[in-house]
C-alpha angles and dihedrals in degrees: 000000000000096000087059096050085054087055103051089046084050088054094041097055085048095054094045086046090059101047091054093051085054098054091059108046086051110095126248119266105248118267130242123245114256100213153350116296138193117229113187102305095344129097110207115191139195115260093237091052085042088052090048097046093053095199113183122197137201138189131277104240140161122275147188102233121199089206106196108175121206125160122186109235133156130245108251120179115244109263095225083059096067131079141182116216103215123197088232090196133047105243139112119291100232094175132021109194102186136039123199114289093030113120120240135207123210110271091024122144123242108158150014130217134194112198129166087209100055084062080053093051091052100040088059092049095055088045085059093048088051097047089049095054097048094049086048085052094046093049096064103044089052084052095054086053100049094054091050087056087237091116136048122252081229091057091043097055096040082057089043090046086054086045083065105040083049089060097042084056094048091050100058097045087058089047093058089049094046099047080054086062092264115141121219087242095060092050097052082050082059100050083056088044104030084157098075134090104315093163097051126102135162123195115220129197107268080222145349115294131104135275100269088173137019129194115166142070145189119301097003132149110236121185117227085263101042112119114221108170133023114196131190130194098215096171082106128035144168132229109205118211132175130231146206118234095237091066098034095098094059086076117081119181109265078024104155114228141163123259120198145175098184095186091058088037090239127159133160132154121257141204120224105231114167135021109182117239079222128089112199097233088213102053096027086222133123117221106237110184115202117198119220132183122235106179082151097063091232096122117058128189100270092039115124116232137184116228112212131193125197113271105267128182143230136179113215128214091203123019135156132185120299094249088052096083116074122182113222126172093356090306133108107240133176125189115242119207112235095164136346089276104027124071129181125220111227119179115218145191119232144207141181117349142186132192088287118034138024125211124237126206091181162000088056147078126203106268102037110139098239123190113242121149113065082004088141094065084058080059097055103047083046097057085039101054101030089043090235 
């Protein structure tokens, strides 16, 4: 009996032995991935993360598009419609004939100025004329000698060189002066009248606008580069947009468009003018300016607008739904189902759109499987996997 009992244990220990040998000599069963992965252009995802994201397609398709265009840009003034009125010379401001707000004419006077330097500035003028004369004067009679033989050549040109010298300096006194607003013929009415006035001057708007900014008053000391007025003409204004380069090529220069402020219930026709030849390499998009006129005073320079262009409309050879398209490192993409858990990037061009589809010029063909419900989910794994 107990010989028997040692026998089965023995038999038992074998048989155990061997299925554990067997255990191990039998290969492992394969493992399942862990998690989604990016290779080359494709995500693959785990078909539990593909179950949660849910993400439906659809094919790309043509469409008819109602393309209505509208970008969000601001009113801004035309630079060459703005001026500084500078003192020019350092004195005391005895009038001051406009306050900001008030309108202006061209010609019209704003300010007065007393400066001592501005006397200076005349004397030396009248000295110049003087000199000049006289050295005319001198030239020809120089000349007369000469031909008579009664002067030398050497005494001739010495009174034609100070001749020179005496209009260079005359020039350049009647520079200074004009470049202070006073005409040549006002000046050759002070050399007849050199009695009047000579400290006097009065400052007029270069053209018609309004006082945007004013920065003087009444018996105050201003230095030649203070800046007392700043004047705008606002009777014309532009609005800026940018724009994608998808859509750059719809403006055309004298293109008519619409320009709206919907909260103060404003709306006016405008006139593209200019569409840069620069795309900023950051943004993708092109500057357009549209000029607008605003006679009426409503819009004013730091106001949004809405540009609007006329419905037009396009039929697409390959189109897909507006939330398709995701722009990722500056580029358009769309997802493109290879399998129910594998879908490939593609980057694409587009064109017109309208609140349901989005051409495509192209990356794609009509009939790709395209991702398009909870496609946005696809573009996160992908940033998040790839470290976009």
């Amino acid at each position: 009996m107990k010989s028997k009992t040692i026998l089965a244990i023995t038999v038992m220990t074998l048989l155990a032995s061997v299925a554990m040998q067997s255990c191990k000599d039998a290969p492992p069963p394969p493992a399942a991935p862990e998690s989604s992965r990016i290779e080359g252009e494709t995500l693959i995802l785990t078909s539990r993360a593909a179950a949660n994201a849910g993400v439906e397609t659809a094919p790309a398709a043509p469409a008819d598009i109602a393309q209505a265009l509208s970008y969000q840009g601001e009113v801004a003034g035309i630079p060459e419609k703005f001026a500084a009125i500078v003192a020019r010379l350092e004195g005391v401001v005895t009038i001051v004939s406009k306050k900001e707000g008030d309108p202006v004419s061209t010609g019209e006077a704003m300010v007065t100025i007393e400066s001592r330097k501005l006397a200076e500035t005349k004397l030396a003028y009248l000295e110049a004329e003087h000199k000049l004369e006289f050295a005319k004067d001198a030239a020809i009679r120089e000349a007369a000698l000469l031909e008579k033989k009664i002067s030398s050549k050497e005494a001739y040109q010495r009174v034609m060189h100070e001749k020179e010298e005496a209009a260079l300096n005359h020039a350049s006194a009647l520079q200074q002066l004009k470049l202070l607003g006073f005409s040549e013929q006002w000046l050759h009415s002070l050399e007849k009248n050199p009695n009047q006035k000579m400290t006097s001057y009065t400052l007029r708007a270069p053209f018609d606008g309004e006082v945007i900014e004013k920065d003087v008053t009444m018996g105050e000391a201003v230095t030649e580069d203070k800046v007392l007025f700043r004047l705008a003409d606002l009777t014309e204004l532009r609005v800026e947009i940018k724009v994608p380069l998808s859509a750059v090529s719809i403006f055309e220069k004298d293109m008519e468009v619409n320009v709206t402020n919907d909260a103060l219930n404003l709306h006016t026709p405008g006139r593209v003018c200019t569409v840069s030849s620069v795309a900023n390499p950051d943004t993708r998009t092109v500057s357009v300016k549209v000029t607008i006129t605003n006679t009426d005073g409503k819009w004013r320079p730091g106001m949004p607008a809405t540009v609007e262009l006329n419905s037009r409309r396009v039929k697409a050879k390959v189109a897909v739904p507006l939330g398709a398209v995701h722009e990722m490192a500056g580029a358009q993409f769309v997802f493109v189902a290879q399998s129910a858990t594998a879908f490939r990037r593609v980057q694409v061009t587009t064109g017109a759109n309208d609140d349901k589809s989005q051409e495509i010029l192209s990356g794609l063909a009509a009939g790709d499987k395209v991702a398009v419900t909870n496609s946005l989910t696809l573009k996160s794994e992908w940033i998040k996997r790839s470290g976009e």
